[in-house]
C-alpha positions in Angstrom: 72.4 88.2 182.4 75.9 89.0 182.4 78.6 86.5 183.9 78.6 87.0 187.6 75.3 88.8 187.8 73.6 86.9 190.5 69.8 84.7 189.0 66.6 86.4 189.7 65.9 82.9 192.4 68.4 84.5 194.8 66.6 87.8 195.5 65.8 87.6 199.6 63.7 89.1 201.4 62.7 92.9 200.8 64.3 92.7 197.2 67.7 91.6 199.3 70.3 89.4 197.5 71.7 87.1 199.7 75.3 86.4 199.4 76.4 83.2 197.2 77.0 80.9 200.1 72.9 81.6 201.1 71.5 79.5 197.9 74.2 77.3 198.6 73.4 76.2 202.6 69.6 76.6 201.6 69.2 75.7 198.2 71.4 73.0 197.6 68.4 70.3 198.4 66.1 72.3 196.1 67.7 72.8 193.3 68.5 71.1 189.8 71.9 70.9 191.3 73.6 73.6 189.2 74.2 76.2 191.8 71.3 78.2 191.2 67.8 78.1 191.6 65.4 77.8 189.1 61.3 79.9 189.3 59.6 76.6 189.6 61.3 76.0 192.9 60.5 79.0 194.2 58.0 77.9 196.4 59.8 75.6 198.1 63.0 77.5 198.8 60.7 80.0 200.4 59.2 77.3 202.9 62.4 76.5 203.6 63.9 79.9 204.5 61.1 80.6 206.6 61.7 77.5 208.8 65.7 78.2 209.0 64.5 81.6 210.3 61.8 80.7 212.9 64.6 78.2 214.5 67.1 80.5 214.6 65.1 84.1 215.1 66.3 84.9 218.7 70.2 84.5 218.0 72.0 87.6 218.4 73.9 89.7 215.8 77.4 89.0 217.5 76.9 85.4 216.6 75.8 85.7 213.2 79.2 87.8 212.4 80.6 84.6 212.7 80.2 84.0 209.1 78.9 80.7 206.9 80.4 78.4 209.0 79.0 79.5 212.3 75.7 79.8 210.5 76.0 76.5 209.1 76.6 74.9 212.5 73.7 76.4 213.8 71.1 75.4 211.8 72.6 72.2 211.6 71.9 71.5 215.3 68.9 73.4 214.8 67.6 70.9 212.6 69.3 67.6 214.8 72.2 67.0 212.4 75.9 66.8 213.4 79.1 68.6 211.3 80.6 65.2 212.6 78.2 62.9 211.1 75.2 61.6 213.6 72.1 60.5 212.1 71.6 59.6 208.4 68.6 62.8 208.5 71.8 64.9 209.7 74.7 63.6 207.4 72.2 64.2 204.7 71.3 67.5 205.6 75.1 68.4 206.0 76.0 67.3 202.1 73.6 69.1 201.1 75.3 72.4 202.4 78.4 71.9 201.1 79.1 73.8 197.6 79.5 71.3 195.0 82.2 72.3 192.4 81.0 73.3 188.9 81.0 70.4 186.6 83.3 71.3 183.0 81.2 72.1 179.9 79.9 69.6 178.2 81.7 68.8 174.1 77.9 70.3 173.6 78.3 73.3 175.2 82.0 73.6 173.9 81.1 73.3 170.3 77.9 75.7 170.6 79.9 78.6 172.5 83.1 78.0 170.1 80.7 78.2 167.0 79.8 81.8 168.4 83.3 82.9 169.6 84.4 82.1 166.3 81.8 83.6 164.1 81.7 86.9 166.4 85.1 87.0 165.6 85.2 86.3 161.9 82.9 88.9 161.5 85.0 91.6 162.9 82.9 91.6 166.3 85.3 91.5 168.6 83.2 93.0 171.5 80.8 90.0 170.9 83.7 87.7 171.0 85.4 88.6 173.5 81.8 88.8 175.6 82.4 84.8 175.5 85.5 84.9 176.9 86.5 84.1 180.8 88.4 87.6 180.3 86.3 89.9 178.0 88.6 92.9 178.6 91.8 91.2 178.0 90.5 89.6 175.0 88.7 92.5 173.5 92.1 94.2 173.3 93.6 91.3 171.6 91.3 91.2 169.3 90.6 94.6 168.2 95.0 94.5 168.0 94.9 91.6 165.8 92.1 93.0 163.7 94.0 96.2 163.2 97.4 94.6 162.5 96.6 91.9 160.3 94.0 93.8 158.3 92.3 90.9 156.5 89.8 91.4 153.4 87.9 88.4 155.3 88.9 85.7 157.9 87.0 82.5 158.0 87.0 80.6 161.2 85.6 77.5 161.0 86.1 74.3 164.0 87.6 71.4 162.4 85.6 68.6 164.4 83.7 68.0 167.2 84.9 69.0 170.4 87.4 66.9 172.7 88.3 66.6 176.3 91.4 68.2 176.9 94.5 67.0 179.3 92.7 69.0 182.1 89.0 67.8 181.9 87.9 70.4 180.0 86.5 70.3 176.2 88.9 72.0 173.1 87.8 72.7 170.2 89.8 72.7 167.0 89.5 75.3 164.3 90.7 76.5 161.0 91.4 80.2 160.4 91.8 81.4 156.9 92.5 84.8 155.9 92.8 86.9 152.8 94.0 89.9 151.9 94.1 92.6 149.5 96.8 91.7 147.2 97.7 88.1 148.1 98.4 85.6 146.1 97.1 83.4 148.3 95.3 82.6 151.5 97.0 82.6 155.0 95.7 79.2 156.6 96.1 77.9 159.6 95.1 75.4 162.7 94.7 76.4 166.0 92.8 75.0 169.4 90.5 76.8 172.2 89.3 75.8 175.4 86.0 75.9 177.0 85.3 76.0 180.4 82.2 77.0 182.9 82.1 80.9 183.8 81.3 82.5 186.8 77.7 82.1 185.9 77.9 78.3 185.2 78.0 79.1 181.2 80.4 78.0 179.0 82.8 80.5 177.8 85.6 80.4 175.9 89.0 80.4 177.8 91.2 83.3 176.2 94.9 82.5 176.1 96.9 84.2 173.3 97.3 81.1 171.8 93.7 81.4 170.5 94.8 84.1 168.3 97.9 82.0 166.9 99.2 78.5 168.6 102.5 80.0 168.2 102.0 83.2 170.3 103.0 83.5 173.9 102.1 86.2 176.6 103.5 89.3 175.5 104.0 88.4 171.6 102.7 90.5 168.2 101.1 89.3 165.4 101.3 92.1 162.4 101.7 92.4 158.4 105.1 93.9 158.1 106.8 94.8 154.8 109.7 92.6 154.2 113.5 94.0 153.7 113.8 95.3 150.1 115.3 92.1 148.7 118.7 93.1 146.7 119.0 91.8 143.6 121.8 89.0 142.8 123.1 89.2 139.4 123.7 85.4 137.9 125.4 84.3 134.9 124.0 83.4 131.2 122.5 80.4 132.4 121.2 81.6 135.6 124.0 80.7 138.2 125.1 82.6 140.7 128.1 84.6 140.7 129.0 84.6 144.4 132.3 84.0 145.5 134.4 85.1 142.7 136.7 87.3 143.9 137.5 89.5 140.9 133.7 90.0 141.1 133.4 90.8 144.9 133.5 94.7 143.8 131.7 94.3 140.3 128.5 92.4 141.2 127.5 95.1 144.3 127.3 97.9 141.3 125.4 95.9 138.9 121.7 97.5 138.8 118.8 97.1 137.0 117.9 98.3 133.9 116.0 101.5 133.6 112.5 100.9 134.6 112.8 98.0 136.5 111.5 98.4 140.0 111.9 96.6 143.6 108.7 95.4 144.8 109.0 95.3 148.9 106.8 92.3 150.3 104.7 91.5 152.9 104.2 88.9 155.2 102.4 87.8 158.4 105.3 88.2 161.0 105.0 86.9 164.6 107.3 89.2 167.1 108.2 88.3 170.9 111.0 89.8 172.8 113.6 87.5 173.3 113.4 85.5 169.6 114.0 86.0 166.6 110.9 87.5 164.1 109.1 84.4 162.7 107.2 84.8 159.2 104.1 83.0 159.3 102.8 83.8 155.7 104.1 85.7 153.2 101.2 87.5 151.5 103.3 89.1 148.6 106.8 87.7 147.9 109.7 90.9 147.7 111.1 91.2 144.1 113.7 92.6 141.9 114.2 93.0 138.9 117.1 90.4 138.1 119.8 90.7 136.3 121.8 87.6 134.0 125.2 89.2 133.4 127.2 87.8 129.8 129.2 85.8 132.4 129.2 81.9 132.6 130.3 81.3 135.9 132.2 77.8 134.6 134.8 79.8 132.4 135.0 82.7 135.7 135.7 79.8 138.0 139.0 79.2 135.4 140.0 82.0 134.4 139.9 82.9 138.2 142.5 79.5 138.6 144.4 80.9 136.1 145.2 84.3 137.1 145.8 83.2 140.8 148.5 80.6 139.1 150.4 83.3 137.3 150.3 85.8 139.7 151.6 84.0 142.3 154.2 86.4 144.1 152.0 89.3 144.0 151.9 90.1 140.1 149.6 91.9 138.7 147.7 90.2 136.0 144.1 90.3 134.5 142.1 88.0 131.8 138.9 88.9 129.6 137.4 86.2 127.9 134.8 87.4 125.0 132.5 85.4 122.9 133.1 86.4 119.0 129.8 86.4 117.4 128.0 88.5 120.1 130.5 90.7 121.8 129.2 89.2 125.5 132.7 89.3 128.1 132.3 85.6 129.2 134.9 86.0 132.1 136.6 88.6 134.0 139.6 88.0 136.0 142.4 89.9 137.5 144.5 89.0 141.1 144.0 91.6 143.6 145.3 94.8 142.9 143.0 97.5 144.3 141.1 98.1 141.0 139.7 96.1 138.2 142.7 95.9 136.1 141.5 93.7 133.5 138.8 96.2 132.0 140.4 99.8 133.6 143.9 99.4 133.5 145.9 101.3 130.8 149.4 100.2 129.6 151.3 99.1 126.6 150.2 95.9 124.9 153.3 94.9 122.9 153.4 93.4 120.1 149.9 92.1 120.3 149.5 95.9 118.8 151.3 94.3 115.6 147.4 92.8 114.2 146.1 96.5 114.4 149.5 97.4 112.5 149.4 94.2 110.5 145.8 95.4 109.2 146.6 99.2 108.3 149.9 97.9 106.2 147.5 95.0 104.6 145.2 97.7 103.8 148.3 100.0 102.4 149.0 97.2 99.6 151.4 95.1 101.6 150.4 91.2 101.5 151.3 88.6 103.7 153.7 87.3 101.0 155.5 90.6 100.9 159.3 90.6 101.4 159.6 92.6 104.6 163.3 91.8 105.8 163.8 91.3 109.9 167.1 93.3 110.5 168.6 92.9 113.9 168.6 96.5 114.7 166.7 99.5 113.2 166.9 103.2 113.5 164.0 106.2 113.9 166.6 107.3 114.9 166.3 105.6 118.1 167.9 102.6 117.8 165.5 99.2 118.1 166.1 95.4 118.3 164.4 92.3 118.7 164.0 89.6 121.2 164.9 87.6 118.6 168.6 88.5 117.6 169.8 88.3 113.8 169.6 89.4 110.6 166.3 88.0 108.5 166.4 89.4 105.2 164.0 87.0 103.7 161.2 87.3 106.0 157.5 88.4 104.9 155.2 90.1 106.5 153.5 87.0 107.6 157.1 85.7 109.0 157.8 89.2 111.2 154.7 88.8 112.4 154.8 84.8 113.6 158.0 85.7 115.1 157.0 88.8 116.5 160.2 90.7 114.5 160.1 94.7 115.7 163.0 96.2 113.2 160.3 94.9 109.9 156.8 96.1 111.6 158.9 99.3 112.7 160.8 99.7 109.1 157.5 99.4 106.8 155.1 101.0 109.2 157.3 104.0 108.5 157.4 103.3 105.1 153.8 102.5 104.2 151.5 104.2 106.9 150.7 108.0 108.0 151.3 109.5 111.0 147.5 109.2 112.1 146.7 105.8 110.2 147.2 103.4 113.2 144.8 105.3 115.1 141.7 105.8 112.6 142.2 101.7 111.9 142.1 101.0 115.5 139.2 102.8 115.6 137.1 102.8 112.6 137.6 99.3 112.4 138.7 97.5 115.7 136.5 100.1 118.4 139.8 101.0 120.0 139.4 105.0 121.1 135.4 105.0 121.1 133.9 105.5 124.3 132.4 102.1 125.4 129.5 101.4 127.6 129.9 97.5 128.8 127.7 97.6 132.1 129.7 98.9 134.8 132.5 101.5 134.7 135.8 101.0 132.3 138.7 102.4 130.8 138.4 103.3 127.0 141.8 102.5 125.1 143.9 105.6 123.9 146.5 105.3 120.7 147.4 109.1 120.2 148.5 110.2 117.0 152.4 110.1 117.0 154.5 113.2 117.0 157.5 112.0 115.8 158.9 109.1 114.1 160.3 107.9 117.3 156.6 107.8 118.5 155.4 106.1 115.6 158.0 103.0 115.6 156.4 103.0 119.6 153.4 102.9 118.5 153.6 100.4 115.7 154.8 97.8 118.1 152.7 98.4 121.1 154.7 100.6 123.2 155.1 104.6 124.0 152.2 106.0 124.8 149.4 103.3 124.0 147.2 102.6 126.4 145.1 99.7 126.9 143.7 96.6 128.7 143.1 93.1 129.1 139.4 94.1 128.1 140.3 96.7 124.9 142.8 93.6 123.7 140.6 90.0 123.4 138.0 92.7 121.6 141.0 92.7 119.0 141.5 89.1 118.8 137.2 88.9 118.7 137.2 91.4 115.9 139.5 89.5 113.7 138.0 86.1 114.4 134.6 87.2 113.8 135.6 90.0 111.1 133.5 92.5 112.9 134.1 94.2 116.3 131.4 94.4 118.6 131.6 96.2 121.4 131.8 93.8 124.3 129.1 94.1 126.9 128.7 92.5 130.4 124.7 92.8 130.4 122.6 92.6 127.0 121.2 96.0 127.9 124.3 97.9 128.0 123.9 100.7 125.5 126.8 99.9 122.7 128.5 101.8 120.3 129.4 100.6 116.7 132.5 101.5 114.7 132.3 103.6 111.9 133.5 101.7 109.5 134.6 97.5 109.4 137.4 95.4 109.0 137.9 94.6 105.0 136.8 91.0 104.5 140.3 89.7 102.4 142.1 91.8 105.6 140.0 89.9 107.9 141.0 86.5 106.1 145.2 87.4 106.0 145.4 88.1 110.1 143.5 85.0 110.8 145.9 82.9 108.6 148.7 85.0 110.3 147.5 84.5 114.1 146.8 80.7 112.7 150.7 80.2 111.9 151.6 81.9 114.9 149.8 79.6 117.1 151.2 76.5 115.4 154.6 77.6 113.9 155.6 81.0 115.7 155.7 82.5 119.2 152.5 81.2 120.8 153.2 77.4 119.4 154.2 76.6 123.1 151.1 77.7 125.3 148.7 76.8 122.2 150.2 73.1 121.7 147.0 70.6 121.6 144.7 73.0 121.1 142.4 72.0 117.6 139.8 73.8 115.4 140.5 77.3 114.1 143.2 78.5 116.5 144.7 81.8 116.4 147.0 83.4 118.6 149.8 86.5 118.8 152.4 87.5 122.0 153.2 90.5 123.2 156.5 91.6 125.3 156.2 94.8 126.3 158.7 97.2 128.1 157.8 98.7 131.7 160.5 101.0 132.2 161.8 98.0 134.9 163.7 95.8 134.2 161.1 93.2 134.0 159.1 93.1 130.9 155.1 92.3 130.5 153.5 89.3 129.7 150.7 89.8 127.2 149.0 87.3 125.1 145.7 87.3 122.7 143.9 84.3 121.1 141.1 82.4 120.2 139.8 79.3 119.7 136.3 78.8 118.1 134.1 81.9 119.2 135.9 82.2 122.3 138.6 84.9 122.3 140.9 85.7 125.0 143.5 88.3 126.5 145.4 88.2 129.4 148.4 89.9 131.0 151.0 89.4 133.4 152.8 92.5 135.0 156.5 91.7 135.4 155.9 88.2 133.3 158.1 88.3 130.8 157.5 86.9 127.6 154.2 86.4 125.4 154.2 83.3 125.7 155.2 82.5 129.1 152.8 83.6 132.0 150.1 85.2 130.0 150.2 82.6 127.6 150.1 79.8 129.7 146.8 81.4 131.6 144.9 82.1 128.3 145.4 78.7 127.1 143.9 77.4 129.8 140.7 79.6 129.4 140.4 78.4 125.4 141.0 75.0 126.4 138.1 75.0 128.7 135.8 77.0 127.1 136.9 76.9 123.0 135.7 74.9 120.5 137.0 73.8 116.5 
């Protein structure tokens, strides 16, 4: 019998079902006092219909359209009672024709209807289920939405204790819902409540809220498996930290992708929607990934070098630092003050007379020693007419004393002497990677030393200026090279494709610039910035001319296996701005 459908004891006379209020007026003293009547009493409802009807059989139709409550009068007075009480026959007989509301379901009743609800509905029978609801319809669309939309390999519904009386009178039961999925690395669990209450046919029946489905859903609300945003992956540092909030690698990190073959694997999760709020994830079934990437970086020696390039180009210079670990080639920091570009690894200018280790190593390897008498002229001519910063006449310098005191006429006077047109070049490549085409991990600029024309271009050329091109980047690969005696090609990811030089750095030349960039730092140019620094030092300034009338700051060193370049646009000296800002780097980050 469905709910509603009327019990077989109320058929009338000539198979006519009399309305609810008849078993009510004339059953109520029969009964088992639930409403409706049972067969065995039967008989006695029968009697007792008959008797109502012999007293009242000559009443016309116009006063039986007066309803129950006419009716009700009647037979009371037929049978002596009074509406208003009277005799205790009549105040009896009046009770009983009142209907007696429906008691709630007893924790019994609740916890046998609940165990059905629940198992209907684990088992994917939602028109069962819902069938024990106090709104089948509305409830069979609920559930047949949630079984579609959160597509479960198998949900387990299971009450979680005997059943309670709830704040209104009624039972609740408790229950734990578990659900799996294809795919999952785990199980969504959860705990939720339903209410039981008496249907219109005196069952128990499950009262259907949407909270039955979730306790977080409200009228209106979605319950679905939705793919999660395609997480973006977050380059960190060697060690793992991340890289946010550097500015010189606001525009770097965002191009930083994945290596080739690594994939972004889009999640899923249990997602609870309702106009108004804000999507809620109730279970994520399979975490988004993507493939991360550790950059060479250490954020620590970013965070300074960032300091430092902010201090020296205060006033709105340009400046950039490149900090490069020795022994593996990895760029350990990257910093340049806002400029537009990345100027520290795609900038191209003139380095100075940091160019005068490249030029120091072709003239070692033409026979020239660090002992060699290479006299420091104020002036020289090729035929343009050069000088130094350092005005006077030096005829006893050596090579090793032109190049701690950063002389121009002696690099300029034996470099025309000793070297070929083209040999700065092929030792700047071959040996130091300048000129090859380098692949550190995100776009850069390659370093260009043309082969001079004239002799003009040459004496340019041999002390870092005319038409060299280079950067922050290109130049603390030269200090690496020479502290390490190899170059490799610095990288900002290990899985950036490098290239190797064709040939290497002679081990005895190797040996001569490092005790030549060791005097500098303590006895020559860079003795200021590099003061207190210990271990194996080594350092060389660089001055070079911008066409203005301000000069550029360059400066290369190392300390340990930490090498370092930096530049100032419009700094002046070596060992002034850029000088000052790469010291600070090696102090943090160098060790003896």
């Amino acid at each position: 019998m469905r709910d509603g459908q009327e019990p077989d004891g109320n058929q009338g006379y000539a198979g006519h079902t009399e309305p609810d209020d008849y078993d009510v007026e004339y059953g109520g003293g029969y009964g088992d006092g639930d409403g409706y009547g049972d067969e065995a009493d039967a008989p006695r409802r029968s009697g007792a219909r008959k008797a109502v009807l012999a007293a009242v059989g000559g009443v016309s139709a116009a006063l039986l359209a007066v309803g129950g409550y006419g009716l009700h009068n009647l037979v009371t007075a037929v049978q002596g009672g009074s509406s208003n009480g009277g005799s205790a026959g009549g105040t009896q007989a009046s009770e009983s024709a009142v209907r007696t509301p429906q008691a709630p379901p007893t924790t019994e009743e609740a916890a046998a209807v609940a165990q059905d609800f629940l198992a209907a509905w684990g088992r994917g029978d939602v028109t069962a289920a819902s069938a024990l609801t106090d709104r089948p319809e509305t409830a069979r669309a609920a559930l047949a939405a949630f079984q579609e939309n959160v597509p479960a390999r198998a949900l387990a519904l299971t009450a979680s204790g005997p059943a309670t009386t709830g704040t209104t009178g009624e039972p609740v039961v408790g229950f734990r819902a578990k659900a799996e999925f294809e795919g999952a690395t785990g199980a969504w669990e959860y705990d939720s409540t339903l209410g039981v209450v008496r249907g219109g046919s005196g069952k128990a029946v499950v009262h259907w809220a949407p909270t039955v489905l979730h306790p977080h859903l409200a009228q209106g609300g979605t319950i679905a498996v939705k793919a999660l945003p395609d997480p973006v992956s977050k380059p960190t540092d060697r060690n793992g930290k991340p890289l946010e909030g550097f500015p010189s690698l606001a525009a770097v990190l965002p191009r930083i992708t994945p290596a080739d073959g690594g994939t972004v694997v889009s999640g899923r999760a249990v997602v609870l929607s309702a106009a108004g709020r804000e999507p809620e994830q109730l279970y994520v079934l399979t975490p988004p990934s993507a493939p991360q990437v550790k950059l060479t970086l250490d954020a620590e020696l970013q965070r300074v070098a960032e300091e430092a390039i902010k201090q020296q180009a205060a006033g709105g210079k340009p400046a950039s630092l490149v900090a490069i670990q020795p022994s593996t080639g990895h760029i350990l920091a990257m910093a340049y003050s806002p400029s537009g570009h990345n100027r520290a690894v795609s900038a191209g200018q003139a380095p100075g007379s940091t160019m005068k280790v490249i030029t120091s190593a072709a003239l070692l390897e033409a026979g020239v020693t660090p002992d060699t008498v290479v006299p420091c002229k104020d002036t020289t001519n090729s035929p343009r007419q050069w000088h130094n910063d350092e005005r006077g006449d030096f005829p006893s310098y050596t090579l090793a004393d032109d190049f701690s005191h950063s002389c121009n006429t002696g690099f300029i006077d034996k470099g025309l002497e000793k070297l070929q047109p083209g040999t700065l070049a092929k030792v700047a490549r071959e040996q130091f990677g300048l000129g090859l085409e380098w692949h550190i991990g995100i776009d850069s600029r390659d370093a260009t030393i043309p082969v001079p024309r004239t002799n003009d271009e040459a004496a340019a050329a041999y002390i870092g200026q005319g038409t060299i091109q280079v950067n922050s980047l290109a130049m603390a690969s030269v200090a690496a090279t020479v502290q390490s005696g190899k170059f490799r090609q610095p990288v900002l990811r290990d899985d950036a494709k490098r290239v190797t030089a064709p040939g290497s750095l002679p081990a005895g030349v190797a040996r001569d610039l490092r005790a030549m960039m060791a005097r500098t730092a303590t006895q020559g140019t860079a003795r200021t910035p590099m003061a207190g620094l210990t271990g194996q030092i080594g350092a060389k300034t660089g001055t070079a001319e911008s066409g203005g009338t301000a000069t550029n700051s360059w400066f290369i060193a190392y300390r340990g296996d930490l090498a370092v370049a930096a530049e100032v646009d419009g700094g002046g000296h070596g060992f002034a701005a850029a000088g000052v800002a790469a010291a600070q780097v090696l102090k943090a980050g160098g060790k003896g």
